[in-house]
C-alpha positions as CSV (number, residue, x, y, z in Angstrom):
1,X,-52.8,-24.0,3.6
2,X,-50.8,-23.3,0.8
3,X,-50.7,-25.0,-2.5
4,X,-48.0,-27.7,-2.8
5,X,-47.0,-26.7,-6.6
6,X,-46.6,-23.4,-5.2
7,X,-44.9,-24.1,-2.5
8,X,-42.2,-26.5,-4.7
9,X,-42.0,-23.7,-7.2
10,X,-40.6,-21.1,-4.5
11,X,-38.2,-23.8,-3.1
12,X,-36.7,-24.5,-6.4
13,X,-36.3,-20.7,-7.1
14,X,-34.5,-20.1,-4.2
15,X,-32.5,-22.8,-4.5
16,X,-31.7,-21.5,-8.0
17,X,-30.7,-17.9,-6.9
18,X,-28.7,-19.3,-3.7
19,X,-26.8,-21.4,-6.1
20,X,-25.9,-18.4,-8.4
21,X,-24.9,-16.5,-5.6
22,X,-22.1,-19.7,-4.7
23,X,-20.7,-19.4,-7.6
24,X,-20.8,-15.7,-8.4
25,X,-17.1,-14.2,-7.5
26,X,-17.1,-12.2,-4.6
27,X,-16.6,-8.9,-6.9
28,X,-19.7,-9.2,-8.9
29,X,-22.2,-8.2,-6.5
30,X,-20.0,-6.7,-3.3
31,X,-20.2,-2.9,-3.2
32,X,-17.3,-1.9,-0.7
33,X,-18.3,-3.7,2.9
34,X,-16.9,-2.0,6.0
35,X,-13.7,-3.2,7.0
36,X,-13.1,-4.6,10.5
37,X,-9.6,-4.8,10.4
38,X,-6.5,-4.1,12.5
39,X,-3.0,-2.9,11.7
40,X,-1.6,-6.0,11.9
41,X,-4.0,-7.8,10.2
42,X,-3.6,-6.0,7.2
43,X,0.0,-5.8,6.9
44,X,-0.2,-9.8,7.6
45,X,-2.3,-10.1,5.0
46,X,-0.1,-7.3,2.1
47,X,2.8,-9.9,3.1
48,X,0.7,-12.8,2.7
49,X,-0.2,-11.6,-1.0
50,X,3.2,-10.6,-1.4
51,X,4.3,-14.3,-0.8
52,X,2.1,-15.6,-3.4
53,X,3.1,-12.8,-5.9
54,X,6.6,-13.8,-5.5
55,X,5.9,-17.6,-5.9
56,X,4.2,-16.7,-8.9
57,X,0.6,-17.8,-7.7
58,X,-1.6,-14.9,-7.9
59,X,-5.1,-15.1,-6.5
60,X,-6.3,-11.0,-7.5
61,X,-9.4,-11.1,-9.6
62,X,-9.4,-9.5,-13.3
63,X,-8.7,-5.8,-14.0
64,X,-11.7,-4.8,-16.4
65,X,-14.5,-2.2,-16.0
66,X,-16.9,-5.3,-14.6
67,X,-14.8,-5.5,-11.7
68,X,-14.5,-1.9,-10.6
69,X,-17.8,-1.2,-11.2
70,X,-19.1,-2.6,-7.9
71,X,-16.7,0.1,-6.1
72,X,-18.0,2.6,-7.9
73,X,-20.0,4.3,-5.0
74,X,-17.6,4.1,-2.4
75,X,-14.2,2.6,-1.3
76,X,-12.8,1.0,1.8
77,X,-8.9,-0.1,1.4
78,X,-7.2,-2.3,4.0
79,X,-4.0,0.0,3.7
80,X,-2.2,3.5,2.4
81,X,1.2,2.1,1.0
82,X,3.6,5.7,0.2
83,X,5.7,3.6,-2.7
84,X,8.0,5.3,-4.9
85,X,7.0,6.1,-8.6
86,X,8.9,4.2,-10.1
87,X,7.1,1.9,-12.9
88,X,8.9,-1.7,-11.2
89,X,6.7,-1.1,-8.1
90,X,3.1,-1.2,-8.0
91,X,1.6,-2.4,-4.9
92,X,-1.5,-3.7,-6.1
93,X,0.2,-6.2,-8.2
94,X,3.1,-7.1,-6.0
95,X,1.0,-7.7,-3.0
96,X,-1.2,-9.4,-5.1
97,X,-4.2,-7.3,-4.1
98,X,-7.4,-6.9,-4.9
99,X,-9.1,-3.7,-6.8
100,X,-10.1,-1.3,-4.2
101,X,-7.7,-2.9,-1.3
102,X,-4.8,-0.4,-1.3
103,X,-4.9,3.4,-1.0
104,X,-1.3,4.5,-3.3
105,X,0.4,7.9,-2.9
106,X,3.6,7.3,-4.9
107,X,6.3,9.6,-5.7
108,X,9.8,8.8,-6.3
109,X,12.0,8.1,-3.6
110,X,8.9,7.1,-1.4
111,X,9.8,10.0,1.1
112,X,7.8,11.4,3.5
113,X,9.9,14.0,5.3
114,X,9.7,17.8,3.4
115,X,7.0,16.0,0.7
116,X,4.4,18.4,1.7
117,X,1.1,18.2,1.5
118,X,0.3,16.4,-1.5
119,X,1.5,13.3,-0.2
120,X,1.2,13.9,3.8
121,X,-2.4,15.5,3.1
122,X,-2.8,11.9,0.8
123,X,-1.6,10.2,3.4
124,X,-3.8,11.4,6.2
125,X,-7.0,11.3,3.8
126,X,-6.3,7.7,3.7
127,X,-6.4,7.5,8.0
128,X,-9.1,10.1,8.1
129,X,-11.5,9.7,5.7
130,X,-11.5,5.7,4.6
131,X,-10.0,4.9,8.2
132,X,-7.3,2.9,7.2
133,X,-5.7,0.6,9.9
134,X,-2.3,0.6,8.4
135,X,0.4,2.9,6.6
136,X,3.3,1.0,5.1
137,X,6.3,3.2,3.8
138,X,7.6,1.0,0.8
139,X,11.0,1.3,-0.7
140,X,13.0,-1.1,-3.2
141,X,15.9,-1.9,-4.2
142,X,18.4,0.0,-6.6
143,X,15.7,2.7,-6.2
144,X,16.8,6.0,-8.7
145,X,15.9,8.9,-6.2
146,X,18.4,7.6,-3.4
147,X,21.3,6.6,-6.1
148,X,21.0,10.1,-7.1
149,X,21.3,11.4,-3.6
150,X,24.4,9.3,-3.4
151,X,26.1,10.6,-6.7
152,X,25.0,14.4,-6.0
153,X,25.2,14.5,-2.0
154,X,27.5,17.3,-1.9
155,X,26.6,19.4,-5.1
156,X,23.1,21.0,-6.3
157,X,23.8,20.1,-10.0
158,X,20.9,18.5,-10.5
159,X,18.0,20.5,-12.8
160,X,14.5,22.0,-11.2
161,X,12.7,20.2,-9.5
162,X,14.2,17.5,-9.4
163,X,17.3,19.0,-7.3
164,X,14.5,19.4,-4.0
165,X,13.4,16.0,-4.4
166,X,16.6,14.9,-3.8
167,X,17.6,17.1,-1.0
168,X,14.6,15.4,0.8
169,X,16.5,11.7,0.1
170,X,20.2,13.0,1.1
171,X,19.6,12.9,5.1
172,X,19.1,8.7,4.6
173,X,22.6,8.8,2.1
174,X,24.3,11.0,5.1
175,X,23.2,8.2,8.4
176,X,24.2,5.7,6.1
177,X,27.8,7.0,4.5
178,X,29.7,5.9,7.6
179,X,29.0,2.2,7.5
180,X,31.1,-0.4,5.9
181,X,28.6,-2.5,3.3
182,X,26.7,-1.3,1.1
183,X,25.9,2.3,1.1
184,X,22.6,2.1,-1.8
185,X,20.9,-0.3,0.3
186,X,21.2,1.0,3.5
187,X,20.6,4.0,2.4
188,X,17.0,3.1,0.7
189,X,16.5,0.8,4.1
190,X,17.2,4.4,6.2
191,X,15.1,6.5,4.0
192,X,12.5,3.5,5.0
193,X,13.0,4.2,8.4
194,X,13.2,7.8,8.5
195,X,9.2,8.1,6.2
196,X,7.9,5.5,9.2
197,X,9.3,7.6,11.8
198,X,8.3,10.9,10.4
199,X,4.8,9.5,9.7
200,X,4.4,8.6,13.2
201,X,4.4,11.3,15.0
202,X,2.8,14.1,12.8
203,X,0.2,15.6,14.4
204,X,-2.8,15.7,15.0
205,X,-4.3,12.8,12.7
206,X,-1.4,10.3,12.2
207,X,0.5,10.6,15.6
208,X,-3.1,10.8,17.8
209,X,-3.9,7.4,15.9
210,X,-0.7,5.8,16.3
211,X,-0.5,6.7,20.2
212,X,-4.4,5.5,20.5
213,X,-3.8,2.3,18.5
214,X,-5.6,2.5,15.8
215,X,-3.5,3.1,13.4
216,X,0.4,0.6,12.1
217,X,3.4,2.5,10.5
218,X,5.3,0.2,9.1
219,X,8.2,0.1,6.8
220,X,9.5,-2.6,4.2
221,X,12.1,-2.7,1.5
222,X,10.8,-4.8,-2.1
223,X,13.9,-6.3,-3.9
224,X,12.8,-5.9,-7.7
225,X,15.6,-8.8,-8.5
226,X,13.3,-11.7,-6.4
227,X,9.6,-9.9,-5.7
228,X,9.8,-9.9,-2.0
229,X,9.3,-7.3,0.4
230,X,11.3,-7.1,3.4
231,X,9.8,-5.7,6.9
232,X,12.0,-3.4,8.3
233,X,11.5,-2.6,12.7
């Protein structure tokens, strides 16, 4: 039979260390739990974040080494979001996200089509390697990239570089030049479109998951002037 003062001492020590663990924040001690998560499900819960960014009640935990430590031997995001580079539009933030949740591949003008394979090889890391459920082609409003495409769609004046990265937006400016209101933002909504329906059918890894079900391409427009995002179908 054990001895009672022994046997009070363990119950009040684990009491003790279940308490701790109550009130330490789910960050100090997690160290990147499989996801079980659908397509769906994250993008319900990016828009849900999103909702409380733009409210302006935030519920991300703290940005210091403490809370990336825990993620230091592995990661498992809920999403890949392709955004554009542009320093208005990080998705962490404006999805109110936590550290380790979203897999970015930005670059300006948050095109997919002719981007090659530093963001389409990003991109299908995210799907291949950390199994991501969902990839969410993000554009915003009064976005550089497509208002140059708009001033420059039938000249190459543009310098280096920078002349190809436009190319790749001027297809969205051309489906969009015939309609009536506003050419910018339906142009950034069809260069939206045209990433989500690129994405989905390249092969093999992205289009064999979308056709299987595994994988969401989804699409959304982030208006910098209120800090929502728009779905786009």
């Amino acid at each position: 039979m054990l001895d009672s003062s022994l046997t009070r001492r363990r119950f009040l020590a684990n009491a003790a260390a279940l308490a701790t663990a109550v009130v330490l924040p789910r960050f100090a001690f997690a160290s990147a739990p499989p996801r079980m998560i659908t397509g769906e499900e994250a993008l319900h819960r990016l828009m849900a974040g999103n909702a409380r960014f733009a409210s302006g009640k935030l519920l991300s935990p703290g940005r210091t080494p403490a809370h990336f430590r825990p993620l230091a031997a592995g990661q498992n995001p809920i999403a890949t979001v392709l955004g554009c580079a542009d320093s208005r539009v990080p998705p962490e933030i404006l999805f109110d996200q936590s550290i380790g949740d979203i897999f970015t591949v930005r670059v300006a003008g948050n095109y997919a089509n002719g981007a090659g394979a530093a963001v389409n090889g990003s991109l299908e890391y995210g799907v291949e390697e950390l199994n991501v459920p969902l990839v969410l082609v993000l554009g915003h409003t009064q976005c550089g990239a497509v208002k140059a495409a708009i001033a420059h769609l039938h000249d190459d004046e543009l310098p280096a570089e920078i002349k190809d990265l436009v190319a790749a937006v001027k297809p969205a400016v051309a489906e969009s030049s015939g309609t009536s209101s506003d050419l910018l933002i339906n142009s950034i909504r069809a260069n939206v479109k045209r990433g989500v329906a690129y994405l989905s059918t390249v092969d093999p890894i992205l289009s064999e998951r979308v056709k299987s079900g595994k994988l969401k391409v989804a699409g959304g427009v982030y208006d910098l002037a209120t800090g929502k995002v728009t779905l786009l179908t």
